[in-house]
C-alpha positions in Angstrom: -28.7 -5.6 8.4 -26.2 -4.3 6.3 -23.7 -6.3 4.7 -21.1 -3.7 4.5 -18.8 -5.0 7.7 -15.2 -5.2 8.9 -16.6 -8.1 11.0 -14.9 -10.8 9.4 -11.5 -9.1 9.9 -11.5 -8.6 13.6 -8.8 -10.1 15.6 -7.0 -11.2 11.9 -3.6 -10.4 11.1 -3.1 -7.8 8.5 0.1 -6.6 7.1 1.2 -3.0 5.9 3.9 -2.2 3.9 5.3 1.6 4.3 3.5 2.3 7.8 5.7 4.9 8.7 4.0 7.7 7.9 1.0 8.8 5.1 -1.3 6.5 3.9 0.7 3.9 5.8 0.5 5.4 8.8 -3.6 6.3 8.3 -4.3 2.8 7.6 -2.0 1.4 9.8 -4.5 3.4 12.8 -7.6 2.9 11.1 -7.2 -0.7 11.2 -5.9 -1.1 14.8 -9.4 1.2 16.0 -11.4 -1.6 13.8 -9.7 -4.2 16.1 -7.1 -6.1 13.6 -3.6 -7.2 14.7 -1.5 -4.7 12.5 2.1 -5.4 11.4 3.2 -2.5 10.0 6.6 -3.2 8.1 9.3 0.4 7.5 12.5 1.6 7.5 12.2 4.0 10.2 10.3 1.7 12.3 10.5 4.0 15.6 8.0 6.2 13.7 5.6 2.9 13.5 6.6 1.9 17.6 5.3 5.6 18.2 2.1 5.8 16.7 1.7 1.6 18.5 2.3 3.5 21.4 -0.5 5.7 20.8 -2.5 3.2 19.7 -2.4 1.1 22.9 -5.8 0.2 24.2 -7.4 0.6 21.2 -9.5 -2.8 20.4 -6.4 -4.2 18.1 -2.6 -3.7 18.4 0.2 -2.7 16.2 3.3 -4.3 16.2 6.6 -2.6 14.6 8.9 -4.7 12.3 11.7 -3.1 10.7 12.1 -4.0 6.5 13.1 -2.2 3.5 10.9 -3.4 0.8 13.7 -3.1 -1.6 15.6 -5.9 0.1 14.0 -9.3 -0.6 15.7 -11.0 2.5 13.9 -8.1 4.7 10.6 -9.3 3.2 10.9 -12.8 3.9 12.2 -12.3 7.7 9.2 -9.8 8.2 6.9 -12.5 7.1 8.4 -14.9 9.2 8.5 -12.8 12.1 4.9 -12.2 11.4 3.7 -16.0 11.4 5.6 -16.8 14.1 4.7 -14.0 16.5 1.4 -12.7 15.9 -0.3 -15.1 13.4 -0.9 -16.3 9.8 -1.4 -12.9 7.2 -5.3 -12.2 6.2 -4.5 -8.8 4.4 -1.6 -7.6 2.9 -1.6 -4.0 2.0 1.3 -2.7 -0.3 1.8 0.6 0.2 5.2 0.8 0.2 6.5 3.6 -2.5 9.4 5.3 -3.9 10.1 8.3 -6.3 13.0 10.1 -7.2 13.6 13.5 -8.4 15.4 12.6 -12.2 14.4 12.4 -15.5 14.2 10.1 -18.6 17.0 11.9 -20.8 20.5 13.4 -20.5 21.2 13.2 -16.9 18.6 10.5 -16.0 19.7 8.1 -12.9 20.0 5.1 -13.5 20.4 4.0 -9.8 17.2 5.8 -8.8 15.0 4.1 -11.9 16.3 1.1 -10.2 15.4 1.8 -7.0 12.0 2.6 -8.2 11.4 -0.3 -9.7 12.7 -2.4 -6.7 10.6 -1.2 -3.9 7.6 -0.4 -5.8 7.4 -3.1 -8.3 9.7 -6.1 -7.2 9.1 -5.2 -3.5 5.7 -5.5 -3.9 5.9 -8.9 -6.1 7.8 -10.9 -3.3 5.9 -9.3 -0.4 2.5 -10.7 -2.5 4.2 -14.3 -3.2 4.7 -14.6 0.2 1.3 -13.4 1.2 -0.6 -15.9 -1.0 2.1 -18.6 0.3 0.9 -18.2 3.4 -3.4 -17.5 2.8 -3.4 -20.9 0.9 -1.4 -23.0 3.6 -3.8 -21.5 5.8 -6.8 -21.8 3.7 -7.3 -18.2 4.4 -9.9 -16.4 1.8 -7.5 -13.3 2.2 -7.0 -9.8 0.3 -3.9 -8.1 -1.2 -4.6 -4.4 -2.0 -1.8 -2.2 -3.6 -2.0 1.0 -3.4 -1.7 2.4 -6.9 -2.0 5.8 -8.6 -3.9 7.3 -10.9 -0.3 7.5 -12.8 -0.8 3.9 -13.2 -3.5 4.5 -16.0 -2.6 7.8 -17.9 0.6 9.6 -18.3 0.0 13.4 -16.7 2.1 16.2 -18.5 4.1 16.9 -15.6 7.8 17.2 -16.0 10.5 14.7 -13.7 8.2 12.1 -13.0 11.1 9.4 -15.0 10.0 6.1 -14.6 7.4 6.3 -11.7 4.4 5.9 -14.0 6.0 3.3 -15.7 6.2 1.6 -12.2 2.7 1.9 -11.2 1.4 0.9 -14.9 3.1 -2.8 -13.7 1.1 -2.4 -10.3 -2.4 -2.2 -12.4 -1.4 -5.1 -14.8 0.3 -7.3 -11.5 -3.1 -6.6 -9.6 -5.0 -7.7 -12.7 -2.6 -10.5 -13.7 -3.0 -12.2 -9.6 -6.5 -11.8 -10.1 -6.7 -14.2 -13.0 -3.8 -16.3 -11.0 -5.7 -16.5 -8.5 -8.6 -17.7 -9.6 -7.6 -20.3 -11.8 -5.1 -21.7 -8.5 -9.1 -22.0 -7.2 -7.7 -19.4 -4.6 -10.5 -17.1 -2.7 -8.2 -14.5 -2.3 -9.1 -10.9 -3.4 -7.0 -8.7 -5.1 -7.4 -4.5 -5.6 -5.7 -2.3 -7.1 -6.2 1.0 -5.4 -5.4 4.4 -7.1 -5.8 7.3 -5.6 -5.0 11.4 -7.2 -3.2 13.5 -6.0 -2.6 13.1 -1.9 -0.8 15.5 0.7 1.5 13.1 2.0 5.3 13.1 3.5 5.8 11.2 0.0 4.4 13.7 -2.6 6.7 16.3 -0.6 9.6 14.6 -0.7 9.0 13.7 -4.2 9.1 17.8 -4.9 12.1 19.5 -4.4 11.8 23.0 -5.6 9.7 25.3 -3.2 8.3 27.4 -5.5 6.6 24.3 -7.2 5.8 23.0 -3.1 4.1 26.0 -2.4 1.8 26.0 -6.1 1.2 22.6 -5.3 -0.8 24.2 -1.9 -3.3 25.6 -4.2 -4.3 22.2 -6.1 -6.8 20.1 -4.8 -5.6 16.8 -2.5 -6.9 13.8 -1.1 -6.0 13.4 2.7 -4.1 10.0 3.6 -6.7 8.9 5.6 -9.5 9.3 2.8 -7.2 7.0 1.2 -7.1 4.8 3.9 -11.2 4.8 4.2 -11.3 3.8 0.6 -9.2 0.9 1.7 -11.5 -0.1 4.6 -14.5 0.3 2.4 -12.9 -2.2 -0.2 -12.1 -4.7 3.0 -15.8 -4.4 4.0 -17.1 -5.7 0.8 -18.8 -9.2 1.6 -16.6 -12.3 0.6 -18.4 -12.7 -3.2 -17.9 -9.3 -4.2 -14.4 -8.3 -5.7 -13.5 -5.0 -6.8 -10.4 -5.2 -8.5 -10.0 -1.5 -9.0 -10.9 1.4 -7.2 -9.8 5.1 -8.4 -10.4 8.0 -5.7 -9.9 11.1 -6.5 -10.1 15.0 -4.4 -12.7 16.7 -5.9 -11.8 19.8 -8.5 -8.7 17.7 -9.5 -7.6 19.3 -13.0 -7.0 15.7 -14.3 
């Protein structure tokens, strides 16, 4: 028998940051047909009561709750909401991400570094305090996976990207520095840092807001969000005394 298995996670509570669409959205599904109670957390959380609505009668459920990760309060009612009407969190999943069209020099934004950095670094900070909060009151042997980037480990020469790399660089060394936490807290609790290449997604099109470099992009390889999403279920599926704490998937023929 093979002890590759999403048993362990059936009927659990996992939550996803983001779930409005993309990856989100992908694992958000993927994890209701393996029969987890899903809380997916957005902004435009009719998208995420639509796809529950589609999802009805498959073996778990989703269940909508409306946050901005950038907004710390948000987080902390979501969670709330979460232990008090479906259960206690198993898996957190941090999707959640944000990039602006700007730069580093002359006319860079400095509201939109900000906002970068508050939904895709401190965002993801409080939602995993909360998440480990709630795993050890629970003694639940749970897993936090952030979805990462291959940005997160090497600069690429492409122009406007500001301070999103810098961003995701703090997700790898967060993932890394919770593992050690986590370990020496005596916590079971896995930790992955998942980085994918370069996805067609909602996000990478609104990150892109010339056409002519929209329609180039067309002709470079991509990952789908829900390969992305499979990588995440293959990481969830490991058994509980094997960690990996990073994971890279990329499409194949990628130029970098």
């Amino acid at each position: 028998m093979s002890l590759i298995s999403l048993d362990r996670w059936r009927g659990k509570v996992a939550i996803v940051t983001g779930a409005s669409a993309g990856i989100g959205a992908a694992l958000a599904e993927q994890l209701v047909e393996e029969g987890l109670q899903v809380v997916g957390l957005a902004r435009r959380v009719e998208r995420v009561e639509e796809l529950a609505k589609r999802l009805q009668g498959k073996k778990g459920k989703l269940h909508a709750c409306k946050a901005d990760i950038s907004k710390e309060q948000d987080i902390l009612n979501a969670f709330k909401w979460t232990s008090d009407n479906v259960g206690p969190v198993h898996i957190l999943v941090n999707n959640a991400g944000l990039t602006h069209r700007t730069n580093l020099t002359i006319d860079g934004s400095t509201e939109k570094w900000r906002e970068i950095f508050e939904t895709n670094v401190m965002g993801l900070c409080i939602a995993t305090r909360e998440a480990v909060k709630i795993m050890q009151a629970n003694k639940i042997d749970g897993h936090i996976i952030n979805i990462n980037s291959i940005v997160g480990h090497r600069i690429l020469t492409l122009p406007g990207r500001n301070v999103y790399p810098a961003s995701k660089f703090a997700v790898t060394a967060l993932t890394e520095t919770l593992r050690h936490e986590l370990r020496h807290l005596g916590l079971k609790i896995k930790s992955t840092s998942l980085s994918p290449g370069r996805v067609a997604s909602e996000f990478a099109r609104n990150a892109i807001t010339d056409p002519t470099v929209l329609e180039e992009m067309k002709k470079f390889p991509r990952l789908t969000s829900e390969s992305v999403a499979n990588a995440v279920l293959y990481v969830l599926s490991t058994p509980p005394d094997v960690q990996i704490p990073e994971l890279t998937i990329q499409p194949m023929g990628e130029e970098f």
